[in-house]
C-alpha positions in Angstrom: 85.2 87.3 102.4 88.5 85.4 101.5 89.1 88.0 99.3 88.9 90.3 102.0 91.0 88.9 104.0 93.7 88.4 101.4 93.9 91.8 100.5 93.7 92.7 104.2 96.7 90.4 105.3 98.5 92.1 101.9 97.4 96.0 103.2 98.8 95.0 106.3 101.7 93.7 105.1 102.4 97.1 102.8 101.4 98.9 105.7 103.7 97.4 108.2 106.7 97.7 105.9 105.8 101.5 105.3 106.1 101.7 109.3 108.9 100.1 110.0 110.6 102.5 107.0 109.1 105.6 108.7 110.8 104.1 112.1 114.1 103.4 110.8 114.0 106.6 108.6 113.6 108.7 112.4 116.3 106.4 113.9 118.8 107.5 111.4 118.0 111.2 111.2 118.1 111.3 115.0 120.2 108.9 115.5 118.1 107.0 118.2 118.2 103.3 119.1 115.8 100.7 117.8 113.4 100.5 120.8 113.2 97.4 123.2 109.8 97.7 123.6 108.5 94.8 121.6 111.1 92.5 122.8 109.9 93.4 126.5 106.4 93.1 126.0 107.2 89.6 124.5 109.1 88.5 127.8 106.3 90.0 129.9 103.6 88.3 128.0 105.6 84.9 127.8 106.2 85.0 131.9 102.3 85.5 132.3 101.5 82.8 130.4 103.6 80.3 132.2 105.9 79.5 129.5 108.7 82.1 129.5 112.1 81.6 127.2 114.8 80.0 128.8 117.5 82.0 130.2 120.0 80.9 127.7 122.3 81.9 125.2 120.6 83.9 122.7 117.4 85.0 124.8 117.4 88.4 123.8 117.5 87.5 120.3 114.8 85.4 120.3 112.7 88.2 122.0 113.7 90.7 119.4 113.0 88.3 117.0 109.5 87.9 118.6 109.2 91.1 118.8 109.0 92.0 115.7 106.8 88.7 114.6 104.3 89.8 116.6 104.7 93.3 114.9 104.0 91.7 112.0 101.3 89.5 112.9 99.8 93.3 114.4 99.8 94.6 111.3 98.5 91.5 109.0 95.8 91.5 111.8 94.5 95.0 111.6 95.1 95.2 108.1 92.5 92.3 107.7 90.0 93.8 109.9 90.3 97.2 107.9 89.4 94.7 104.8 86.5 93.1 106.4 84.8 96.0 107.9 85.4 97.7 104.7 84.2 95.1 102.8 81.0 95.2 105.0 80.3 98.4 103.8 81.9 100.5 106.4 83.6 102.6 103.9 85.7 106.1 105.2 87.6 108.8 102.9 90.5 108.0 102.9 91.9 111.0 105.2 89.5 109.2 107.8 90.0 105.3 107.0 93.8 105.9 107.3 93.5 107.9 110.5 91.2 105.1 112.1 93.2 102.4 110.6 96.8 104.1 112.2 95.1 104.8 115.5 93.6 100.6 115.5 97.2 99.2 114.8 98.8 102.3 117.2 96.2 100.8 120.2 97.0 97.2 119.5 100.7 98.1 120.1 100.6 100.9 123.2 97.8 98.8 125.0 99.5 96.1 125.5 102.5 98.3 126.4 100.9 99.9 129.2 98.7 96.7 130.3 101.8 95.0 131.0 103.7 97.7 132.3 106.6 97.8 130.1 105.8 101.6 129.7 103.5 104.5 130.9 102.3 106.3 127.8 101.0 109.3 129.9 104.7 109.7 130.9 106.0 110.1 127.1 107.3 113.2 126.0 106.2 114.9 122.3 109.0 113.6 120.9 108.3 110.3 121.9 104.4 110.4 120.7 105.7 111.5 117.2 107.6 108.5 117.1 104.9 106.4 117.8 102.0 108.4 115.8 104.0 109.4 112.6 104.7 105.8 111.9 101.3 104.6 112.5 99.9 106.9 110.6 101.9 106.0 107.8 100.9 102.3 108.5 96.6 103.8 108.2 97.7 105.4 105.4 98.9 102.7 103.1 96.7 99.9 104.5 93.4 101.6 104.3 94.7 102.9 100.5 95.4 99.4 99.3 92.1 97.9 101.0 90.0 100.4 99.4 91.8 100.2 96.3 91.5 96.8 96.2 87.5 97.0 96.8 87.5 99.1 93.8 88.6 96.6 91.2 85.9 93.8 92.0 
């Protein structure tokens, strides 16, 4: 099981980078600006809890920075749970694993989103779901390849 979740905090890892590539990729073709999305979530989710960041200098920074920790920590976390449950024997092709895995990390990120009401996904336009799904998928796509790879050598 350590194994497992090793190689799922490393699929995650991979994956998360491949995402954040596929993101910044669009942003420069299109010439869009990085999203403020995860920094608001942060701030939403700090006020709830009772504990938000100070109003002083370099707030937004520290929620950007936050942001994209708990990105991270996202992605490490399905990535891990991909392992395990493969590991368990719940074992896709990969077409299916990746699609599953993409769609996981995707719902940790957009419920939370429209939970706290930093965004209504129903309100998004196709252009704006192909920014979220295309990166995802690429996300599924790399982590469930290197968990199942990784089952395959032991």
């Amino acid at each position: 099981m350590l194994r497992n979740i090793v190689w799922g905090c490393a699929a995650g890892a991979a994956g998360t980078s491949a995402l954040n590539a596929v993101s910044y990729a669009d942003m420069a073709v299109r010439g869009r600006a990085a999203s403020n999305v995860p920094s608001a979530v942060v701030d939403r989710l700090t006020a709830r809890s009772g504990h938000p960041l100070p109003d002083t200098a370099g707030r937004e920074n520290r929620l950007s920075a936050l942001g994209a920790l708990a990105g991270i920590a996202t992605g490490a976390g399905v990535g891990v749970a991909a392992s395990l449950l493969h590991g368990a024997g719940g074992r896709a092709p990969l077409w299916l694993g990746a699609l599953l895995t993409g769609a996981s990390a995707m719902a940790c990120t957009d419920v939370p989103i429209a939970r706290l009401g930093v965004s209504d996904p129903r309100t998004w336009s196709s252009r704006d779901w192909a920014s979220d799904v295309v990166p995802h998928l690429a996300y599924g796509l790399v982590t469930y390849g290197i968990v199942t790879a990784s089952q395959r050598r032991h």
